[in-house]
N, C-alpha and C positions, 0 to 999 in steps of 0.2 A: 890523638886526642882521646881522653876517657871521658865519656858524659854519662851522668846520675841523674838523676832527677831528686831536685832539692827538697830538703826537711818538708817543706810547703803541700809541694805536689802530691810527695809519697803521702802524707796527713790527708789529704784531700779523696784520693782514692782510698785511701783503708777508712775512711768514714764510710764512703759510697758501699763501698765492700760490704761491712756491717749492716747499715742498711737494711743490702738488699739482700745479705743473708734471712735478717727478720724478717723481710717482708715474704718469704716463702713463694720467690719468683714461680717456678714450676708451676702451682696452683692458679696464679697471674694468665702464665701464657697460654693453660687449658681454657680459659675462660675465654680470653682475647680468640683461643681462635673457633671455639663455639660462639661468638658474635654476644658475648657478654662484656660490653666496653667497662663497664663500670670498676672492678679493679684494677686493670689497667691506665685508665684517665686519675683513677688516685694515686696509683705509684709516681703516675708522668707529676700531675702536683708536689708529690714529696720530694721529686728529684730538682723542681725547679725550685722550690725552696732550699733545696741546697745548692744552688746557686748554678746547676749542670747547663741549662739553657743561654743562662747570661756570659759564658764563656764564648759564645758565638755572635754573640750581639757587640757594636761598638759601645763605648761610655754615650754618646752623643744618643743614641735611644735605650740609656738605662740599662744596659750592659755592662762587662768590666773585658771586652775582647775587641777584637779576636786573640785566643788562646790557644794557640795549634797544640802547644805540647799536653799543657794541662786537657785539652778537650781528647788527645790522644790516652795519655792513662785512664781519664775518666772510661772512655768506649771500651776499654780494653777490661775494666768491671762490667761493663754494662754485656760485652759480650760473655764476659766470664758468667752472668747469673742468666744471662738469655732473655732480657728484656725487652717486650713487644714494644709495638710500634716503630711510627717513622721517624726512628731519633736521627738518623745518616741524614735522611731528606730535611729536616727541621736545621740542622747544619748547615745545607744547599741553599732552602730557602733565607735562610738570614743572610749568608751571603748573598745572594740575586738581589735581597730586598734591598740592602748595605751600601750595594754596589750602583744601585739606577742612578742616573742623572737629576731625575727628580725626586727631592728627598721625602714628598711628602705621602708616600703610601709606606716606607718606614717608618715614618713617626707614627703612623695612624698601627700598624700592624706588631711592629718589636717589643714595645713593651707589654703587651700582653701575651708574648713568646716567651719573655723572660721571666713572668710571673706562672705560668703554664695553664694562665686562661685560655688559650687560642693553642692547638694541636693545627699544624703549619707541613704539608707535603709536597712535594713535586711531582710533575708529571713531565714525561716526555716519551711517547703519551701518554702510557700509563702509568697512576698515581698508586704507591704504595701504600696500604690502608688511607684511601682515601673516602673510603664511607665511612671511618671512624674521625679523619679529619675536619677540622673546622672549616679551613681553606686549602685551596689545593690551587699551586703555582703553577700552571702550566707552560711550556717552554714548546712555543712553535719558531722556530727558526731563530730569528734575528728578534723574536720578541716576548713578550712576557704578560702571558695574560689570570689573572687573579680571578679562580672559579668555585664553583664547588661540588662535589660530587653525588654520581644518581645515589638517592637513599631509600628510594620504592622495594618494599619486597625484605625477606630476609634475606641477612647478610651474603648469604652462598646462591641466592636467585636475583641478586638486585643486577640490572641493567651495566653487559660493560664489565661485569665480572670474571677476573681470571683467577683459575686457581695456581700456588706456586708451589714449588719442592717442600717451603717449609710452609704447613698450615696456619701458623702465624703470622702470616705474610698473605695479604689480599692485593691482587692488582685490580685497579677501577678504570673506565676511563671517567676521564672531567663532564660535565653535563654542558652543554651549547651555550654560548652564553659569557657572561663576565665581563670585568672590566678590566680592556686593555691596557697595560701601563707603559707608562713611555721610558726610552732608553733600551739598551741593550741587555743581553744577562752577558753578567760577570764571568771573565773564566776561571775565574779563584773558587769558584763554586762546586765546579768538577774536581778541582784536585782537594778543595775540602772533604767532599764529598769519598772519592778514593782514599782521604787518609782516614777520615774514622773507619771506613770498611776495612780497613785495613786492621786497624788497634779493635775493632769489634772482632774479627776473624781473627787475632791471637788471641784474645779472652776468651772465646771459645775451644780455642785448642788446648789451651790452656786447663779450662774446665774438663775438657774430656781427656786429658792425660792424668790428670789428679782421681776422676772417679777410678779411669780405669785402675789405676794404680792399686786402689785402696780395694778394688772389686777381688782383684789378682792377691793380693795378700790375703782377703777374706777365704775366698773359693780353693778348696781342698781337692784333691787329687790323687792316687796313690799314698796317702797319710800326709803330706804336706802340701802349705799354699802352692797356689799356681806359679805367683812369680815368683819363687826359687826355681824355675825350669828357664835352662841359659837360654833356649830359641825365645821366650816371653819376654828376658830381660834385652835382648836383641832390640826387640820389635820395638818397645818402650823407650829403649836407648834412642833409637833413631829417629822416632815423636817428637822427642825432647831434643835434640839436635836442632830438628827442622824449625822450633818453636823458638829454640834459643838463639839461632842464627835472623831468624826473621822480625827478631822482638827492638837489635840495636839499627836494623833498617827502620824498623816505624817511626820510633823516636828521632832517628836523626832527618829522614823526611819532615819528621813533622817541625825538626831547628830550620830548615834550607826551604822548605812548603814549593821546591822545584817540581814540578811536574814530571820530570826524569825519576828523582829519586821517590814520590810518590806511587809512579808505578810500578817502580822495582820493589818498593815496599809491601804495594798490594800483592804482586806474584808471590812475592815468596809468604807473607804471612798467612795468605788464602790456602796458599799451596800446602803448605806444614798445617795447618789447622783441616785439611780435608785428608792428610794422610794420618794424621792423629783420629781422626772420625772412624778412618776405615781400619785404621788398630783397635782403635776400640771396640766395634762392632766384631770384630775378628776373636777379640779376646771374651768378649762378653758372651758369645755364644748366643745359641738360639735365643735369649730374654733379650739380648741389644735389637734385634728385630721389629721386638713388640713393642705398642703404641702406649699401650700401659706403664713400660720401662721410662722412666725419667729422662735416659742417658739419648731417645729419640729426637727429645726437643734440641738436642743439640747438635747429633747429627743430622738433623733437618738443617739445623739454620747452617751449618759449616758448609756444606754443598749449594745451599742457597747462595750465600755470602759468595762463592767463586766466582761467582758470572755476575755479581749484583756490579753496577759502576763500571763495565769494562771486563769480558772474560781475559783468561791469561793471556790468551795468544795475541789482544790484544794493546795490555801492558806492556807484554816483552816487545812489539811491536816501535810502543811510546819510548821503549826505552833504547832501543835499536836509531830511533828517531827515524821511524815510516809512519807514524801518527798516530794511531791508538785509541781515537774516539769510539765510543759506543757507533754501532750501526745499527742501532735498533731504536 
């Protein structure tokens, strides 16, 4: 079987694309992780008016989803530009909320997910930029409780604070407290959750195979570019393998939304987008190091991204069928 993604889809992401070309993500996520929410809560607006949010949402709370496929190319821009925040967990949470027995903290909560009033995180137990969040879902066992997180102190001293691989990425935990919701969580929530990480970590590899590309034709050498040197075109070659083999797992995970092929999806997309980091860095030379260098923000997030939702060894695990849950 050959699968495309329709006239529709592709239209949808190459708007997202433009976008977020103009909106000069990079300056976004220095901001976001100096604890300046405020251009990043504007982008999260401008993406939910393009309607990124309500792909996760049913039509029954003002949604048009669940959309696996479409929510998949969407992430896979979102990781290509490296966009803060908890877009994975905002995913999670619409599922959990979607999925309760009782319908009525959905209605009270999604449609202001859809509109991107309300920034929506999970925790278990710790909440991803959850002191940027409005709410934060917490997931203690068998249940689901709706909290909010400590906001005392600045962003890097508040209560509960952990730092992560990528500095754009804050873990919190939830403040005492909340209100308990009834029913279960969802387990459609985890394997959502795994596929956008999934389509996030090829947009990222994605992104660091293209700078590198263009760095290596710039960067001179003995009087010619660097990637005219066959060991550079190697290296590159092999990036691009890893990204292009890992790219028709996401998608078709995200037709079949199996848990199987969801984790097979995440190993490999994660996996090829963190060897694409470590070519980059490799070809980039001493500037890919530096914090100043753009090309950071994105090997930050691609090592982040490995172990977010389930390290490898435990996907391969899932997919082995030995079970594969986070233990953390």
């Amino acid at each position: 079987m050959r699968f495309l993604l329709t006239t529709e889809q592709r239209d949808f992401a190459a708007s997202l694309d433009a976008m977020l070309t103009a909106a000069g993500t990079p300056s976004v996520v220095r901001s976001w992780s100096a604890g300046d929410r405020a251009p990043g809560r504007a982008l999260w607006s401008r993406l939910a008016d393009a309607g990124l949010f309500a792909l996760a949402v049913p039509e029954t709370y003002e949604g048009v989803g669940p959309l696996p496929v479409e929510l998949a190319a969407a992430f896979v821009e979102l990781g290509r530009h490296t966009v803060p925040g908890p877009l994975v967990e905002m995913v999670a949470a619409c599922a959990l909320l979607a999925g309760l027995s009782d319908p009525g903290p959905a209605k009270r909560l999604l449609p202001g997910v859809v509109s991107g009033e309300t920034m929506v995180t999970v925790g278990a137990p710790y909440a991803l930029d959850g002191d940027a969040a409005d709410l934060v879902l917490t997931v203690e066992g068998e249940r689901l409780r709706l909290t909010s997180a400590a906001q005392e102190g600045p962003p890097r001293e508040r209560p509960g604070a952990r730092s992560s691989l990528d500095p754009a990425r804050r873990l919190t935990l939830p403040s005492s407290g909340g209100e308990l919701l009834s029913g279960t969580p969802a387990p459609e929530a985890f394997t959502y959750a795994r596929l956008t990480t999934a389509a996030q970590a090829l947009g990222v590899g994605l992104a660091l195979l293209d700078r590198t590309v263009a760095y290596v034709g710039q960067r001179h050498q003995f009087g010619v570019p660097v990637g005219s040197f066959q060991a550079v075109k190697h290296q590159l070659a092999e990036a691009m393998v890893g990204l292009e083999f890992a790219r028709p797992l996401v998608f078709g995970a995200a037709v079949t939304l199996d848990p199987v092929d969801v984790a097979a999806a995440k190993v490999a997309a994660c996996e090829a987008a963190y060897a694409a980091a470590r070519t980059a860095l490799q070809l980039h030379g001493a500037i890919g190091y530096t914090a100043e260098c753009d090309l950071s923000l994105w090997l930050t997030k691609a090592r982040a991204l490995r172990t977010a939702w389930g390290s490898p060894s435990e996907c391969r695990a899932a997919v082995l069928g030995d079970g594969g849950l986070p233990r953390e």
